[in-house]
N, C-alpha and C positions, 0 to 999 in steps of 0.2 A: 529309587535313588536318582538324585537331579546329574543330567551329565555336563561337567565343565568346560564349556565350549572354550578355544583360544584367546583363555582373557590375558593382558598387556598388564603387566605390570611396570608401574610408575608409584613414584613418590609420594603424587599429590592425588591420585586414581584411586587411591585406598578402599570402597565398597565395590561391594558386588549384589545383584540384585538376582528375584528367581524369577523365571520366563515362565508364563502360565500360556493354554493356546487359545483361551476368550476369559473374559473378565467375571465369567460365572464361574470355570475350572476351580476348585479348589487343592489340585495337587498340582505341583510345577512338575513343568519338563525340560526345565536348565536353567543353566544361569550365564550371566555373562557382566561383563565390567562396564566403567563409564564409559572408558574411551569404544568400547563396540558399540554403547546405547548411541552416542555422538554419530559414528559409520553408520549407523541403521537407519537412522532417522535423517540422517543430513546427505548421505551418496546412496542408502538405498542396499548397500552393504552390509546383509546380515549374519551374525557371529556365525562363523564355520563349526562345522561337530552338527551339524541338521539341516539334511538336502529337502526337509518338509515344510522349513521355515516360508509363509507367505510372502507376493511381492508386494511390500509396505507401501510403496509408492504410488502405486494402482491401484489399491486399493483406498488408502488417503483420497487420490483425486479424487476419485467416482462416488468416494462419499463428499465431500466438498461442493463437488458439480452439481450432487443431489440437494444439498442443503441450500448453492443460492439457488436454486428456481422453486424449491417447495420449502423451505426450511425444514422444520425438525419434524417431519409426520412419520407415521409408523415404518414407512419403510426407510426413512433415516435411521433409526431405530435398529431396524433388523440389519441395517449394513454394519453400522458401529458396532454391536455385537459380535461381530464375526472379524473384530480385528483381534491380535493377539494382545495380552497384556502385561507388566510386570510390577514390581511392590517395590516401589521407590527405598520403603524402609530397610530393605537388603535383603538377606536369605532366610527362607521358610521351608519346614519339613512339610505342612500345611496350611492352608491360607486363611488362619486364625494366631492371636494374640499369642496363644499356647505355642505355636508352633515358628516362633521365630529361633533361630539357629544363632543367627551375625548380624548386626544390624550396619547397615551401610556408612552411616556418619551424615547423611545426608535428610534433610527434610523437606518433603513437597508442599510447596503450598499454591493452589490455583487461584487464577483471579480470570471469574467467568463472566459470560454474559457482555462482552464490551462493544460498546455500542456501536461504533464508528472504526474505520481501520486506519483514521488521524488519531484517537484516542489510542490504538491497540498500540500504534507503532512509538507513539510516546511514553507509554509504560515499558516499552519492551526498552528504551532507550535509559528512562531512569532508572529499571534493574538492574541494568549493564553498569552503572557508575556505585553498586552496593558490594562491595569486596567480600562478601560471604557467599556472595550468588554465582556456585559452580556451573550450572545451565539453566538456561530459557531457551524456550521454544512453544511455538504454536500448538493449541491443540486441535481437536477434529474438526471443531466447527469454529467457534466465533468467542475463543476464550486464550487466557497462556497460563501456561503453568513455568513453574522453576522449582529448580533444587538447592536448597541451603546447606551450603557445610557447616557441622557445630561440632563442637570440641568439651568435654566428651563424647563417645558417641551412646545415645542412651543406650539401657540394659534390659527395660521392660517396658509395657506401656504405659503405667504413669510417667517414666521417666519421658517419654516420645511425646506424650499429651504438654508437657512440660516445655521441653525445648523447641516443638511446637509453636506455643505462644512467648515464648521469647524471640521467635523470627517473627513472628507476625507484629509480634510490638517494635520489633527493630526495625522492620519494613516500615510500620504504619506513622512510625514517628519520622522517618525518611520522605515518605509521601504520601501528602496529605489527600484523605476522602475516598483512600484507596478500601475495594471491597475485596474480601479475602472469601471462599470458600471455607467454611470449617469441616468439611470432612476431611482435608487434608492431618486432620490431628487424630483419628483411628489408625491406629499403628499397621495394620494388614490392608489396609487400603489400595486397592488394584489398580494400574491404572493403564489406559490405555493408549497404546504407541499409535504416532502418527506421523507422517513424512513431514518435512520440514528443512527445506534445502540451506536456508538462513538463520539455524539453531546457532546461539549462543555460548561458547564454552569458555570458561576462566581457569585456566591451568593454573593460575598463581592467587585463587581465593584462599583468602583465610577466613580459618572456620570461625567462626560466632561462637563464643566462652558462654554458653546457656546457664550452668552450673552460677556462677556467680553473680549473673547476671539477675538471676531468678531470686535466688537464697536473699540476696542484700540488697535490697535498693537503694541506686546511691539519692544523697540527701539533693530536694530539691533546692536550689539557691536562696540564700537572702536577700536579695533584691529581685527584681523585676516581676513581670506578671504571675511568673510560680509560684513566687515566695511563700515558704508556712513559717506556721508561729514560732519564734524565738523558742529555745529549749527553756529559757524562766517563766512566760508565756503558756507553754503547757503543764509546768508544773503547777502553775496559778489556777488554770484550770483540773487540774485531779487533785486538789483540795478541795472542791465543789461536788468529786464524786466520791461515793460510801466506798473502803478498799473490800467491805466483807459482802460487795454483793454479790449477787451470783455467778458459780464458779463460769458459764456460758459468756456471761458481760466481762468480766476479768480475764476470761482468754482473749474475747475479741478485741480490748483496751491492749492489751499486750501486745498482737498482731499487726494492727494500727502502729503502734508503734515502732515495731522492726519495720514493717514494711515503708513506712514515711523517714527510716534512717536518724531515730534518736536511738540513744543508749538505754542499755539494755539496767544501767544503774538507777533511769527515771522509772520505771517499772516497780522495780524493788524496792527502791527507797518509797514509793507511795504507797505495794501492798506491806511494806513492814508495818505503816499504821493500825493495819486491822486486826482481827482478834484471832480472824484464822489464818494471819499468816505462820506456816512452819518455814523458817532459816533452813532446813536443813534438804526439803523437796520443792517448795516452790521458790520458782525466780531462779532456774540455776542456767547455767549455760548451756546444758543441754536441750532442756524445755525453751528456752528464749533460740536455740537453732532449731528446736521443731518447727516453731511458728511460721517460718519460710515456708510449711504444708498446711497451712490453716488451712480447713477444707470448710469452715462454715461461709455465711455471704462477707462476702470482698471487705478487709475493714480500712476506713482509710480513716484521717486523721479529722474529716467532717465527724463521723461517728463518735470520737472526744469532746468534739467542741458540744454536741445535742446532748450527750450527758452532763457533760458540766453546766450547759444552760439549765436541764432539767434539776438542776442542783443548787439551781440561786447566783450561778456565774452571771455576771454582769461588765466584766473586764473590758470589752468590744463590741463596739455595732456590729450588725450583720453586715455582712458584704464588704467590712472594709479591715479583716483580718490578715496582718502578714504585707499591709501598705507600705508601714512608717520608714523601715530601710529604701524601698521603691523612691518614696517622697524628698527622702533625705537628698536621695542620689540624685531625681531629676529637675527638682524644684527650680526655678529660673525665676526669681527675686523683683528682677527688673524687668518680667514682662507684661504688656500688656492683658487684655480678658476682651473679646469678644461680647457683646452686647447679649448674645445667647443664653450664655451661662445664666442672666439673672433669674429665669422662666426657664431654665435645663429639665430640672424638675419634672416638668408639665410637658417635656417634648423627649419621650423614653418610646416613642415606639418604632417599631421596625423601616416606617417611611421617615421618621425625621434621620434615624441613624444610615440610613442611603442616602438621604440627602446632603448629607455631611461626608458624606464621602467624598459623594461628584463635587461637591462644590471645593473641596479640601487638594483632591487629586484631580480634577479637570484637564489639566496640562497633561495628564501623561497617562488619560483614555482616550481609546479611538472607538467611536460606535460603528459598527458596518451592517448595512441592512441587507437583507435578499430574500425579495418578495415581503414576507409577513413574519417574519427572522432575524433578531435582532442578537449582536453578539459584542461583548464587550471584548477591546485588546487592551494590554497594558505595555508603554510604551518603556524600554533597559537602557541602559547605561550605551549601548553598543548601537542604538537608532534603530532596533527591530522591535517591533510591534509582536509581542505575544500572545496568542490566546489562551484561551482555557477558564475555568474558574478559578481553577486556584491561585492565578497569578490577581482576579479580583479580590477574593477573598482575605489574601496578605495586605489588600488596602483598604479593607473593610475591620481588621482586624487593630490597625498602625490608625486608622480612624478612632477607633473607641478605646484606644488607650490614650492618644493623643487628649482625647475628650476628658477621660478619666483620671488624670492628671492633674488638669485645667482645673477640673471640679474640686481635688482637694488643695490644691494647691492654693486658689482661690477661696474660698471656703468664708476664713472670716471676711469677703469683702463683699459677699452675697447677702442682700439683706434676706433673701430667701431662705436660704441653708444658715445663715449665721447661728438661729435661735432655734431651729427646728431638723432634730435628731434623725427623726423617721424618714423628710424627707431629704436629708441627707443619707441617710443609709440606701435609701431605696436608691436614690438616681446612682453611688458607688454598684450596687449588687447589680441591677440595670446593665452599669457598661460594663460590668466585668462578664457578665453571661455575654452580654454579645462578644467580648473579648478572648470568650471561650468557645463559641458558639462554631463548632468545626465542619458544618453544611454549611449552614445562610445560604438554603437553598431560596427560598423565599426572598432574604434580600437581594440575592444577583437578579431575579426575576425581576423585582420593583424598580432595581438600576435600568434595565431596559425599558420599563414603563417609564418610568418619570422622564428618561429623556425623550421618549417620542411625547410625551405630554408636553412635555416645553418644546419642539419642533412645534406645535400647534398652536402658542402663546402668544398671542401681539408682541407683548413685550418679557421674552425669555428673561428672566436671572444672569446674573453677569458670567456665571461658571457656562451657560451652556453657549457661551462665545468662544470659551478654552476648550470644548472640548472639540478632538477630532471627528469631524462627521464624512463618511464613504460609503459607498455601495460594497455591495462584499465584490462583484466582477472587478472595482479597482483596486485590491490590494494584489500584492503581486502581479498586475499587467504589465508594467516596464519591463522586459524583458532582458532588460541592458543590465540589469543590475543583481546579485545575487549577495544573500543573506550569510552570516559565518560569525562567530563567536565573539569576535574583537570588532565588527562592525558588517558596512555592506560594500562589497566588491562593484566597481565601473569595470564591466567588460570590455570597455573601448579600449581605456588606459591602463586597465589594471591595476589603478590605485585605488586605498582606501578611503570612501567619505569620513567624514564629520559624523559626529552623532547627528547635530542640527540636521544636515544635508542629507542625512540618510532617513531623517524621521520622516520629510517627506516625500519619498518616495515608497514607503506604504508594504515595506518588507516585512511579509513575517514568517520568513523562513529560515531556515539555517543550516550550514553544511555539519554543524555538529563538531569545528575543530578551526583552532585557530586559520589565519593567514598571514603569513610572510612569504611576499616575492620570492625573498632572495633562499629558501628554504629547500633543503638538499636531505638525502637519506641512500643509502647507498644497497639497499633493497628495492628501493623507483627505480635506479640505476638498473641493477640486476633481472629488473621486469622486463625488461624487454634488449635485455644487451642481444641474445641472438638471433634477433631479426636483423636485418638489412637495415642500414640508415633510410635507406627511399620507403621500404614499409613501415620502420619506423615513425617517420614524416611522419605516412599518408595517414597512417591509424592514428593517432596522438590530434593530427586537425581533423581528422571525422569527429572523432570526440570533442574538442575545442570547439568546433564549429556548433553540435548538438550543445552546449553550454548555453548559446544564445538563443535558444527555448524555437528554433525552425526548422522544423525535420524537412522543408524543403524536399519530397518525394523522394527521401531517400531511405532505403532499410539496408542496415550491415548486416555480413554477419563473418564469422571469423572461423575460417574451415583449416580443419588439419588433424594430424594426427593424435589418440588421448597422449596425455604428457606434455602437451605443449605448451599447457600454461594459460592457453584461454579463458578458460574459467575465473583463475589467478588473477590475470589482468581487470576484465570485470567485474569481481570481486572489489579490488582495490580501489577500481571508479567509484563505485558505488559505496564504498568505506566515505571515500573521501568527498563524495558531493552532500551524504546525512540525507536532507527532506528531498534534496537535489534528485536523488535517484532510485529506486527502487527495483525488486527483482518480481518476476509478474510470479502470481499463481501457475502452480503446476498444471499443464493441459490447457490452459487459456486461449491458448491458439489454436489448438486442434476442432477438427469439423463437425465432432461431437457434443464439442460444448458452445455451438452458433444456433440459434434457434431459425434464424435466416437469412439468407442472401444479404438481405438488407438488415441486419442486425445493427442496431447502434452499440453504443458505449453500454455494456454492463454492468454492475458491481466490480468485478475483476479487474476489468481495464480503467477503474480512476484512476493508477496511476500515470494512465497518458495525458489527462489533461492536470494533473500536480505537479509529475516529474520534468526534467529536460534528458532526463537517460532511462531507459526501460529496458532491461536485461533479461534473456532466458536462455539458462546455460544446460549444454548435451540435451537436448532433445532426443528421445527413444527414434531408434528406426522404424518401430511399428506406429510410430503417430504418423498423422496423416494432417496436414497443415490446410487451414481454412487459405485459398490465395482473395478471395473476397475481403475477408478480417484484415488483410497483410496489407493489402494495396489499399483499404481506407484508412488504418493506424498508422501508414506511412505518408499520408497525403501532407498530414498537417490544416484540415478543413476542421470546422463545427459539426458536431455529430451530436445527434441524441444521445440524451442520457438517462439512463435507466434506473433508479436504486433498488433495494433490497425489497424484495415481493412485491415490488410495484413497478408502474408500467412506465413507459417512456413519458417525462418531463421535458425540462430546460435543456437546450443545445450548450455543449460545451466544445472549446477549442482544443485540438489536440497539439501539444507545444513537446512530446516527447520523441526525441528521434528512440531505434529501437536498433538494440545490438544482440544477438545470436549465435551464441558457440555450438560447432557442428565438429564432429568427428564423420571428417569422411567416410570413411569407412562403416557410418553408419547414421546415415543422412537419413530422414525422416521423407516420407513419399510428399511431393511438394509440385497440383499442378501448373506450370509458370505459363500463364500467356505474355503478350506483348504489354500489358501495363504494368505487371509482375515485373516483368525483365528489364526496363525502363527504370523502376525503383531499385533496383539491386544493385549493392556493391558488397559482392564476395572478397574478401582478400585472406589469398592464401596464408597459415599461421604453421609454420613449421616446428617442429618438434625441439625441446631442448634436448642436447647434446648428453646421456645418458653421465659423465662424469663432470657435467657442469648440474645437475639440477640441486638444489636445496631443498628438504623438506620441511627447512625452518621458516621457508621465506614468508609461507601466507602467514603464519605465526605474526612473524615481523613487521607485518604490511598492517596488520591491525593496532601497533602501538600508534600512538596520538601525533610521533614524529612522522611517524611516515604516512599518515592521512594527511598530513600539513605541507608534504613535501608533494604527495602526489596532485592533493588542489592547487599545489602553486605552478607545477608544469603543465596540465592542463587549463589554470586563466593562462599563463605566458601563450600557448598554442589559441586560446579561443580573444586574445587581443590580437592577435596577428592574422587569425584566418577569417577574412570574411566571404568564404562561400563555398561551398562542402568541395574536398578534395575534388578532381579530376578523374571520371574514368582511367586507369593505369593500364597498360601490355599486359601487366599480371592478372589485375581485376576482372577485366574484359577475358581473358582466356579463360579464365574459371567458370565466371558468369555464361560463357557460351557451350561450357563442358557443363556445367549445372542443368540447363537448359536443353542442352541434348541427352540428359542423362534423366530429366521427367520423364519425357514422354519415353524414349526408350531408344539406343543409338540408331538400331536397325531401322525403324519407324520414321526416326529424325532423318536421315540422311536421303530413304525413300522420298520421304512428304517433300523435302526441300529439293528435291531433283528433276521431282514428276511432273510439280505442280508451279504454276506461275499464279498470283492473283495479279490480275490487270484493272477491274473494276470497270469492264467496259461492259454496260447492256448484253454485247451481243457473244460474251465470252460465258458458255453455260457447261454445268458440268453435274450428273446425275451421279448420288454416294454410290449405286447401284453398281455403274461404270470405276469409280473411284476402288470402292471393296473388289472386283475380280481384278483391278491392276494392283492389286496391294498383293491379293494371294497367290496371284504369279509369280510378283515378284518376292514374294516371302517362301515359297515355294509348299506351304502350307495353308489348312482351310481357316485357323486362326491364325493369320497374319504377325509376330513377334509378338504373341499373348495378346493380341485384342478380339474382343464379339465386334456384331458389325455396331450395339450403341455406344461403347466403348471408344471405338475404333473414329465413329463421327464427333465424339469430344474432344478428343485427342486431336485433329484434324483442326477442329475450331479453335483450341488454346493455342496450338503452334502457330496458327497462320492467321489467327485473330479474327475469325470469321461472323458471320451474323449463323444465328438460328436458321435452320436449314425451312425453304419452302419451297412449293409447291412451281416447277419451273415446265416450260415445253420445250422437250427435247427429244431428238428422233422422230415425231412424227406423234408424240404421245406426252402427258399429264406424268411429273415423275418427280421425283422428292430429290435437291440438289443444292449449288449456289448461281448465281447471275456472279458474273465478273470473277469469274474462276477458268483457266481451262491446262489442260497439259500442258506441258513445254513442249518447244517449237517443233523440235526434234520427232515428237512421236506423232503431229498433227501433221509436217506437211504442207502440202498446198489447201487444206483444209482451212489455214490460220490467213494466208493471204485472200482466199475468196472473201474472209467473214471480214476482213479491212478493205475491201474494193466494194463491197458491197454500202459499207458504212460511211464511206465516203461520199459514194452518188449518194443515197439517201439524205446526206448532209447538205449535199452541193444541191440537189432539185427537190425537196420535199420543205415544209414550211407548216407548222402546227403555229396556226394564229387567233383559235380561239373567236373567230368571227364565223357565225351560226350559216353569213353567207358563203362560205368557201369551202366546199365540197367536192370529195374528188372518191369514184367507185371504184372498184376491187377489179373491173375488166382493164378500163386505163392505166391504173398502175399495173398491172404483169405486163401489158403492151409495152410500156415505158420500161420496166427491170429485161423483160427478154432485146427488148430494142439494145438497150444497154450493154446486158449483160450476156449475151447468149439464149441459146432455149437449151437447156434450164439455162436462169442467169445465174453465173458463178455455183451452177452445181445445185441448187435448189429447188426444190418440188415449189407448188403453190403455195401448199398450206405454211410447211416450213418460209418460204420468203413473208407471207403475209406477219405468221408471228414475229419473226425478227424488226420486220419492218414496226412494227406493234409497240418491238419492247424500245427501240431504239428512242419514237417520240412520244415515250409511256401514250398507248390510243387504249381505250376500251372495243373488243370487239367490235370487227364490224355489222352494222344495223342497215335497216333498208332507208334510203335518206332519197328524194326527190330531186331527180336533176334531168334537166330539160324536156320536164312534163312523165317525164317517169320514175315508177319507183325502182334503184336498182341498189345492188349491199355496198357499201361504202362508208366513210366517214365526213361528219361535218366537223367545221375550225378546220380543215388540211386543207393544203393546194399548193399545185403545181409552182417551182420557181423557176424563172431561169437561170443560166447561171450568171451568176456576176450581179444577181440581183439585190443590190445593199439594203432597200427596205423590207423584204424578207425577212434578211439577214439579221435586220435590225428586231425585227419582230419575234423571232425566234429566240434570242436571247436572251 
């Protein structure tokens, strides 16, 4: 028996689904509701009632992380397997057709395999605007799936196969060239959950009427390019067909007919001619509502017209059936005809109908090239440059009707077509297939061709002066300007251009939701009422400032307690900037998914060089943060970049600043050295007030008002700011409590007390000496949790040290740093000798790199004991010679010739005196 875990009841939540524990199980082990599928897959929060449930998130990632670096190979395979799964269709006693119990109301349909994640995110964006589509969400790898509400909810699985293909026809008629998955239409179809922080839910879809939708098609129009035959029209043709032929063709003539939306009287009235019609069982209203199940091949109202032909119909040319209302309506009397037309005819194939394109719409394509990559944009109403094919294809399409028009409408003034039927009928069937023709994968491909052919022409055709030609690095490089529904945003002023004005500026982006300045919502309001006005500011111009696409070394991130609304806040940036901003993959950051130190741009991180905001919200305390990734993603430099199974290419700019919600209290291990700390801006995000919070608000933050309220306070914030907030009192004390709280307090407070870096030659310090002052003063042999390699990283991030090497110290060869040494306090007169020493060496020694000036190992100790004492200032031999060594970097001394003997010394050194300026000179 399946146990009911705490499913919510709601209005519009009505299914419930069974929880199987891998997608081969055939018996469930629960069930649970939408709004838990939404918790599971979007916070990671899985339905209560089973403490065996796996963590969906970590599991997601790591198969994610496995798929970019190998794609889908067998042990992709064995991961995905071991995820848990559930049957969209609703509840099952067994996970077959037989064993369905409740069916959910809901129907999955996937759309796999998507190429690109500009592609993935603009589907996910056109499901969003289809009011039957309860959720979308990513799947495991490189696909999205959604849930359809329909009304009824089927009863079995024809009925499921059925309403099925009524979403998919209602999708595919919405967006165009869209591929669908068809296993989605097996009723017991399992399927498998996947983390997905940025799922999609529509509390207020209305479900899709399958039932009637299916049973009666409504009737296509009498005009325009759908148009079918007048109802006298068809009956002209089923006087052409026998009523007594066989009972197979007389179902399918019937079928055809309901299904193309004529009456059910044209039916009857033509089989009452035959001999075997009976009045009393065929033709009746019951049989004419079976036909909505015809299960033979699809009859559509082409299969009338091939009978009736085969019967001596003669009524219409081919290909220009279902015109004459078309014609009626668009004919234009008074216009002129194109020189083309006379020879249309003879110019039907795939390159002249491109050619008629570009040369028709020139004005309002943009070509952009990169490298060997050519991409067609189509220029809107609003001065944003679109890509895709499909926005070509609607002028490929607006081409050969426009043509097909021409053709008839013209007709008797063609001495070509005037007298000659065939080739009239062919050039009408000609444009109408292109006019149907819903790839023209081939012609987009020829668009690109022919215009780099004319780029190579002496003397190009007059269209390829209109058209716009770019690099693909120049669209979107102004960084001043951003894209939005009603046009493109001047960050400076924060007014709207002109279409003109904004055409050329080469925008083809868009926040996804109108702009008005003056545009208010009283949920933006409530976003951030209980913060401070001064935090307020600062966070609103960090944001404003990252608008104008220069992360200027800087990374936020927004620490505080859960509850606070962080997330909410980010959320709603990212609502309201559309292409502007993006939320990164799960674990992207982290040190497991960097392949190295020097790792460029991955798959993952595109969107630092698309977006101007990059969001990653609660990070797990057991992730572990690359700070290499952190301090290059924040630089805002060119980085390599890397695509999908392939190796590093083209350098790209990184234009995204990058914002970070932290629960203190459960802050992610993060090691900060000094370039780290340099880029951070922490600011503290306090908790909302337990009898002020709404649980309505993020609800509310996603209607189309409050996306338009929220972009229009942050342009107001990114016209005013020009250059990232100010270190603040508050920021700076976090940032330094973040910072002692890497490496560890006890550890921090030590290193910062013991140790001074001075950077002087003669300031040296062995880890050896460093680790027994550590476990003194930690009073243990593991120092506040560190080993001693530990303990030497930690050492070097804090205090930003070089790779330890090889130094002389004590008297012996020892692993340390130069220009390191304790504080004053525990050296003593030790620290004054090593400055009295450095000084005479400065004041009388002279490294001049002249072969003749030479000075041996007995003179100089004469000159340091002269100096300095015996020992001078505390120093053995060997110890002064080294220092003296490191002081004017000297290689060892060698046996070198001076006054006819050989004695150890060095050559280029010599004596100065003091006060000697061309020494001095030389030495510098």
């Amino acid at each position: 028996m399946q146990r009911q875990f705490n499913s919510t009841t709601d209005s519009f939540f009505h299914g419930s689904f069974s929880l199987f524990p891998r997608v081969t199980a055939r018996k469930p082990v629960g069930t649970f509701s939408l709004p838990e599928l939404e918790a599971w897959i979007r916070r990671n929060e899985s339905p209560a009632g089973n403490a065996q449930l796996p963590d969906l998130r970590s599991m997601t990632n790591a198969i994610r992380a496995h798929y970019r670096q190998h794609g889908k190979d067998e042990r992709y395979q064995a991961k995905k397997r071991a995820l848990p799964a559930f049957t969209p269709a609703g509840l099952f006693s067994r996970r077959n057709a037989a064993g369905l119990e409740q069916h959910s109301g809901y129907i999955p349909v996937d759309f796999d395999a998507l190429p690109s994640e500009e592609k993935k995110r603009a589907l996910l964006e056109q499901l969003r605007q289809l009011p039957f589509i309860a959720l979308a969400a990513l799947s495991v790898a490189d696909g999205t799936w959604v849930l359809a509400a329909v009304d009824p909810a089927p009863a079995n699985a024809r009925e499921h196969t059925t309403a099925w293909r009524a979403v998919v026809d209602a999708v595919q008629e919405r967006l165009v060239n869209t591929q669908v998955d068809k296993s989605g239409k097996d009723l017991a179809r399992g399927r498998y959950l996947a983390a997905d922080p940025n799922v999609y839910v529509n509390r207020a879809a209305m479900p899709l009427p399958w039932s009637s939708m299916q049973e009666v098609r409504r009737p296509r129009p009498s005009v325009g390019k759908q148009a079918l035959p007048s109802a006298a029209e068809v009956e002209l043709m089923l006087t052409c067909i026998d009523p007594d032929c066989d009972r197979t063709t007389w179902i399918k003539i019937g079928a055809a007919l309901r299904r193309e939306g004529y009456d059910l009287s044209q039916w009857r009235n033509w089989s009452a001619q035959g001999r075997k019609f009976d009045p009393d069982k065929d033709c009746t209203v019951e049989e004419w509502e079976g036909l909505a199940h015809y299960g033979g091949r699809e009859a559509r109202i082409g299969s009338i017209i091939k009978l009736a032909r085969e019967g001596g119909y003669r009524g219409h040319l081919p290909g220009a059936l279902g015109l004459r209302a078309e014609i009626q309506e668009e004919t234009d009397p008074g216009a002129s005809f194109p020189a083309e037309l006379n020879r249309i005819h003879e110019k039907l194939s795939e390159l002249h109908h491109v050619r008629r394109m570009l040369e028709r719409h020139a004005p309002d394509l943009l070509s952009a090239v990169d490298v060997d990559t050519r991409t067609l944009y189509v220029l809107q109403r609003n001065g944003i440059w679109l890509p895709g094919d499909d926005q070509v294809r609607r002028l490929y399409w607006a081409t050969a009707s426009h043509w097909l028009r021409l053709v008839v409408e013209h007709r008797d003034l063609l001495p070509s077509l005037v007298d000659n039927d065939k080739a009239f009928a062919d050039t009408v069937k000609a444009f109408r297939a292109t006019e149907r023709n819903r790839a023209c994968k081939e012609g987009i491909q020829l668009a690109g061709s022919m215009i780099a052919h004319w780029e190579k022409q002496a003397a190009a055709p007059a269209a390829f002066h209109e058209l716009t030609l770019a690099k693909k690095a120049e669209l979107d490089a102004d960084l001043r300007y951003l894209g939005c529904e009603n046009g493109v945003i001047d960050l400076h002023t924060g007014d709207l251009l002109s279409a003109a004005q904004a055409r050329d500026k080469l925008v083809t982006r868009s926040t996804g939701v109108l702009y008005s300045s003056q545009a208010r919502h009283p949920a933006v309001d409530k976003l951030t009422a209980h913060l401070s006005d001064a935090h307020r500011e600062w966070l609103l111009s960090a944001v404003g400032y990252a608008l104008r696409g220069y992360p200027d070394r800087t990374l936020y991130l927004l620490v505080g307690p859960p509850g606070g609304g962080k997330s909410t806040f980010l959320t709603a940036v990212r609502l309201a900037l559309g292409q502007y901003a993006d939320a990164l993959a799960e674990g992207a950051l982290t040190q497991r998914n960097v392949n190295s130190a020097t790792a460029g741009l991955s798959p993952e991180m595109e969107p630092f060089t698309r977006c101007r905001v990059v969001i990653d919200s609660d990070l797990e305390s057991s992730a572990t943060l690359s700070t290499g990734r952190l301090k290059k993603l924040a630089g805002g430099d060119e980085m390599k970049w890397r695509g999908l199974h392939s190796g590093f290419g083209d350098t790209r700019r990184v234009t995204a600043t990058m914002f970070i919600s932290l629960n203190d209290d459960q802050a992610p291990s993060l090691t900060m050295d000094s370039g780290l700390y340099e880029r951070l801006r922490p600011l503290p995000y306090p908790a909302i007030p337990a009898d002020e919070r709404d649980p309505g608000l993020r609800a509310a933050l996603e209607q189309p008002e409050a996306r338009e309220a929220m972009l229009a306070l942050l342009v107001r914030h990114a016209v005013k700011t020009g250059r990232p907030p100010a270190v603040s009192v508050a920021v700076g004390d976090l940032r330094e409590r973040l910072r002692r709280e890497s490496v560890g307090a006890g550890f921090h407070d030590w290193a910062t007390a013991a140790l001074t870096v001075t950077n002087r030659p003669v300031d040296k310090v062995s880890t050896a000496d460093l680790w027994a002052s550590a476990v003194k003063a930690a009073g243990t042999d593991s120092p506040w949790g560190y080993n001693r390699r530990t303990f030497v990283t930690a050492l070097r991030s804090l205090l930003d040290l070089a790779p330890t090497a090889k130094i002389w110290a004590e008297g012996k060869v020892v692993n340390g740093w130069v220009g390191v040494r304790f504080a004053a306090v525990e050296e003593g007169e030790a620290h004054s000798a090593g400055e009295a020493f450095s000084e005479w060496v400065d004041a009388h020694m002279a490294r001049t790199g002249n072969a003749e000036d030479r000075v041996s190992t007995v003179v100089l100790w004469e000159l340091l004991v002269e100096a300095g004492g015996d020992p001078p200032w505390g120093y053995t031999r060997r110890e002064a010679f080294a220092t003296f060594r490191g002081i004017l970097d000297l290689p060892p001394a060698r046996k070198v010739r001076i006054d006819g003997r050989a004695v150890n010394g060095w050559q280029g050194v010599r004596v100065v005196k003091g006060g000697d300026s061309e020494a001095s000179s030389e030495r510098s």
